[in-house]
C-alpha positions in Angstrom: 209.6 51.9 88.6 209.3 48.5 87.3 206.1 47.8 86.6 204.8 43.6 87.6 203.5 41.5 84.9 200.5 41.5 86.9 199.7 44.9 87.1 200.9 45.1 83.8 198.0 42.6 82.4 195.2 44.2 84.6 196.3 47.9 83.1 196.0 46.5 80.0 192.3 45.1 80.3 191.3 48.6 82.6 192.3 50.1 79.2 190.2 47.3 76.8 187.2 48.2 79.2 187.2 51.3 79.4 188.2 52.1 75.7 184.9 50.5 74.8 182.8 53.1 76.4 185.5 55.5 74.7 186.5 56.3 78.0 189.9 57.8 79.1 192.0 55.2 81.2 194.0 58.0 82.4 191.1 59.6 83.6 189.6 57.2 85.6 193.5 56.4 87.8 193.9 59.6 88.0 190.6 60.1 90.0 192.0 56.9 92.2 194.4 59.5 93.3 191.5 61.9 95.1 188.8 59.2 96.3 188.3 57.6 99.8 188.6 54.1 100.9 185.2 52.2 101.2 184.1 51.1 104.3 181.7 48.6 105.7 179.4 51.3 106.9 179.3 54.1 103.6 178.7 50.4 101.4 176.1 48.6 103.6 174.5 52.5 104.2 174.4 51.3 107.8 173.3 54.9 108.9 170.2 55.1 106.9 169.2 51.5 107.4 168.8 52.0 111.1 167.5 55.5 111.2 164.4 53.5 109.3 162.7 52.3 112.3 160.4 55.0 113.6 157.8 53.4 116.6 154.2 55.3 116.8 154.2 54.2 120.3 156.5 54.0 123.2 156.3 50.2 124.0 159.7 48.9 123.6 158.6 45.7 121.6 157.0 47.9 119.0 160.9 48.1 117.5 161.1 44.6 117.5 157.8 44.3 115.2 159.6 46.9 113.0 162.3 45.3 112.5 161.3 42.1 112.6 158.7 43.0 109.2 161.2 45.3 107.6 164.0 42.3 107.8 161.2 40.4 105.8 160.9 42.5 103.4 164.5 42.8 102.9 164.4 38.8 102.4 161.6 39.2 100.3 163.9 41.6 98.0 166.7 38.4 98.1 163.9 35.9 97.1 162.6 38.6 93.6 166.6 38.7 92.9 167.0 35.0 92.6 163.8 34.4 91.0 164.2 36.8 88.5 167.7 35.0 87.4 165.6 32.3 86.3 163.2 34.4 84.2 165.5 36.1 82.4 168.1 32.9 81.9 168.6 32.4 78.3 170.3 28.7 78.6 168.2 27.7 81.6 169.5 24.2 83.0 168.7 21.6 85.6 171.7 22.7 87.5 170.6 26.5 88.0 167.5 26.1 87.7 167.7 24.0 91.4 170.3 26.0 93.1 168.2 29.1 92.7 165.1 27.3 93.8 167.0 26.1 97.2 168.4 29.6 97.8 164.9 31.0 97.9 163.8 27.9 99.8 166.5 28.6 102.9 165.0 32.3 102.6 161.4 31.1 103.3 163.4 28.4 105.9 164.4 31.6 108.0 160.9 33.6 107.2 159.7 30.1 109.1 161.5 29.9 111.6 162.0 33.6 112.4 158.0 33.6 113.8 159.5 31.6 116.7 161.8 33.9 117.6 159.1 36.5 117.1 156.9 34.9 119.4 159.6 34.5 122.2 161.3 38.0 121.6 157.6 40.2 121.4 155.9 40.6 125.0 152.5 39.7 123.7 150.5 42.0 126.1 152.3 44.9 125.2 151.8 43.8 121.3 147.7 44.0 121.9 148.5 47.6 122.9 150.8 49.0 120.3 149.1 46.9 117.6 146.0 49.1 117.9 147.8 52.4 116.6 148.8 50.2 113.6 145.0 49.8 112.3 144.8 49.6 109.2 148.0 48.8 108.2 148.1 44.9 107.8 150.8 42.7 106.5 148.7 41.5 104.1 149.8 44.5 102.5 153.6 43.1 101.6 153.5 44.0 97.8 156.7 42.4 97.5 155.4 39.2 98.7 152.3 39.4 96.2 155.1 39.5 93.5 157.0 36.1 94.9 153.4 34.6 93.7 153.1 36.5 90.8 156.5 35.5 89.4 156.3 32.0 90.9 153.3 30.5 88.9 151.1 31.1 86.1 148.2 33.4 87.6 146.0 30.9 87.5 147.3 29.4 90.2 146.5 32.3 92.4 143.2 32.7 91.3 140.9 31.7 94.1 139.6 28.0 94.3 135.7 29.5 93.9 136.4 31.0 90.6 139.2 29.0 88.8 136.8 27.4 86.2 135.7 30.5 85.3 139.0 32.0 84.2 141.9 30.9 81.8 144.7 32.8 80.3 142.8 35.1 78.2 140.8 36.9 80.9 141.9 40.3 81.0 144.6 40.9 84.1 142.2 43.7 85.8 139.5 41.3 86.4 142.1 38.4 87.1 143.6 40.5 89.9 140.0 40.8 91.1 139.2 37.4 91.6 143.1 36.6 93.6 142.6 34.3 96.6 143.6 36.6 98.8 140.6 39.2 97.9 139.1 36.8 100.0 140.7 39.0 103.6 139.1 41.9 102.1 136.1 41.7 99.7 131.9 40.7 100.4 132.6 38.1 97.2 128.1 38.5 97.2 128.5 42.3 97.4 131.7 43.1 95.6 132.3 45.8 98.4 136.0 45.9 99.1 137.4 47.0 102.7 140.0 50.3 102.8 142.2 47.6 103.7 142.2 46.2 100.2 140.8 49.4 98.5 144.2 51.3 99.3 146.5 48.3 99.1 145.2 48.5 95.4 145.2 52.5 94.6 149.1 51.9 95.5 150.0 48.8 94.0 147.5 47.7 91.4 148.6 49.1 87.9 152.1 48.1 89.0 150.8 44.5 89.8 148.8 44.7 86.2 152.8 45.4 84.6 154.3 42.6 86.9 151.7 39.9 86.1 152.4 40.7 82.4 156.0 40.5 82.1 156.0 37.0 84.4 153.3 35.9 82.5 155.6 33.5 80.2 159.0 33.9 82.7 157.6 32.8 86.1 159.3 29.9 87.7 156.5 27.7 86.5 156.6 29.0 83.2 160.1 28.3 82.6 159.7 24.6 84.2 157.2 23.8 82.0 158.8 24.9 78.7 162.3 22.6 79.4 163.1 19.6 77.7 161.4 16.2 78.7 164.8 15.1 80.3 165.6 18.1 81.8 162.3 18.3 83.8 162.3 14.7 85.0 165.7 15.9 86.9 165.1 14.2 90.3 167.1 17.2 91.8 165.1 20.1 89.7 162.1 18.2 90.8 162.7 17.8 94.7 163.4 21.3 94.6 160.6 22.6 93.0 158.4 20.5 95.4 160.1 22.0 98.2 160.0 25.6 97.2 155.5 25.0 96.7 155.5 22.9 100.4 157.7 25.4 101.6 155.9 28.9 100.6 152.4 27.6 100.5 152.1 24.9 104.2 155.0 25.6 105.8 155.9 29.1 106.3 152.7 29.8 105.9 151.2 27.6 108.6 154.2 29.4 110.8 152.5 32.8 109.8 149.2 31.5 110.6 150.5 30.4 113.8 152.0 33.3 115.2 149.0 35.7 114.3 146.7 33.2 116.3 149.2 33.8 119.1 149.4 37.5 118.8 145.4 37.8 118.0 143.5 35.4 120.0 145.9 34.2 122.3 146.7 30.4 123.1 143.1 29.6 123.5 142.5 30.9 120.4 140.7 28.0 117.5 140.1 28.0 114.3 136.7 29.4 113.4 137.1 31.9 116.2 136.2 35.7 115.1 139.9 37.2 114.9 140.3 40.3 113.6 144.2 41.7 112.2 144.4 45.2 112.1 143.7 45.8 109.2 140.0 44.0 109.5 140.9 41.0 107.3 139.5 37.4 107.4 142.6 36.0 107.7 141.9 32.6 108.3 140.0 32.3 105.2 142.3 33.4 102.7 145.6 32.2 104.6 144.7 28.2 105.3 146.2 26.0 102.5 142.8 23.9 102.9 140.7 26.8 102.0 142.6 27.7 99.2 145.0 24.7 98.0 147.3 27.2 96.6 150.3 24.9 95.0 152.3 26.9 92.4 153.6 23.9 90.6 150.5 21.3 90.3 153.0 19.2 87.6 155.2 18.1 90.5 152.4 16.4 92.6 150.3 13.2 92.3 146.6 13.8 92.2 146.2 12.3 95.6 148.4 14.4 97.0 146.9 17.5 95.3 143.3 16.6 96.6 145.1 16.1 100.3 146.8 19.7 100.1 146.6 21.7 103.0 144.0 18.6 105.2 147.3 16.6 107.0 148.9 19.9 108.6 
């Protein structure tokens, strides 16, 4: 059989890469011979991502709240990947520095927009019923989205707005973590007590938060902004996107979160200042508002004026 020139060059790097793991080429065609054809459903694992959705009740708009929150989590998985391309870039430029900031930018787009279709695709009366078997679960429990802040800016940033001046970068991460803004939806800040809601969120996730703070402490996205050259960080592009990511994350999408748990919680009637409670017991409004907090993980980016305004024209 004559053998194409093609072929021919591909057998010959197979070979090259598998001779430097002293590997067999041989080996490895010969078990071509004996394997299956992929398919779309053994790659994507399509079986065991839909037999994930269990409901505690049997409300039919319960599955849409599943998978509504796990589809979040899954974007949440696609915003870490990109980020984390940016951390670890040796050669970081303008160039990929802004394409990877958009991509996670159109993510939170969708995370935005998908509370609409949330709110028009959940029956909200049968959401008050079902929602009461969820207590104390709370989506304020994401840990994934805890890490988006974490490896977006330096901690400081996510310290909250009462306790900034009293913490720089050599306060220990264990009392750091205790002082976060969003403590605030489940900590007496007089008291010190904590609420299960954020006493259990912690036994699960706090040592591996400690280790995550740590290695983004000198790789988060603000990190790595602020150690380019002058040139590279007056990039208009680099800079347009890195104010759109911080509006994005921190008004935007949140605002839409806020939003849609007014919705669900208090109903259309519902105002600000009104006592809601989420599931989980939180006092969401005070630790979710931008003008409570003025959360902005790249202050470099903004004026003054605009960082004293943050959160107040929404």
């Amino acid at each position: 059989m004559d053998v194409k020139p093609s072929t021919k060059k591909l057998l010959e790097q197979l070979e090259k890469k598998f001779g430097a793991i002293d590997q067999d080429l041989d080996t490895h065609l010969e078990g071509l011979l004996h394997s299956e054809p992929i398919t779309y459903w053994d790659y994507i694992k399509t079986d065991a991502l839909l037999s994930l959705q269990v409901q505690r009740t049997t409300l039919p708009d319960e599955m849409v709240f599943i998978m509504y929150h796990q589809v979040n989590e899954l974007l949440f998985k696609m915003i870490l990947w990109e980020i984390e391309q940016v951390a670890k870039s040796v050669n970081l430029t303008a160039a990929f520095f802004t394409q990877k900031l958009m991509r996670v930018s159109r993510y939170f787009d969708m995370l935005t927009s998908s509370f609409n279709i949330m709110r028009e695709g959940m029956d909200r009366e049968q959401y008050m019923k079902f929602r009461m078997t969820l207590t104390p679960a709370s989506g304020f429990q994401s840990a994934q989205y805890r890490k988006i802040e974490f490896a977006s800016t330096d901690l400081i940033n996510l310290i909250d707005a009462r306790f900034r001046d009293n913490i720089d970068r050599n306060t220990p991460y264990e009392h750091a973590l205790d002082h976060l803004y969003w403590q605030a939806a489940g900590k007496d800040f007089k008291t010190g007590k904590k609420s299960y809601l954020l006493t259990s969120f912690e036994e699960r996730y706090r040592a591996e938060f400690v280790d995550f703070t740590q290695e983004y402490n000198t790789t988060n996205l603000y990190a790595r902004f602020k150690e380019l050259p002058k040139e590279v960080k007056e990039n208009p592009a680099l800079i347009e996107a890195m104010r759109h990511y911080d509006y994005t994350v921190n008004i935007t999408w949140v605002m839409a979160h806020y939003h849609a748990a007014k919705y669900y919680i208090g109903g259309d009637a519902a105002v600000e200042g009104d006592e809601l409670k989420a599931t989980g017991g939180s006092d969401w409004t005070k630790y979710m508002l931008p003008k409570y907090q003025r959360r902005v993980f790249f202050p470099e980016v903004w004026t003054a004026q605009e960082l004293k305004d943050w959160g107040t024209n929404i």
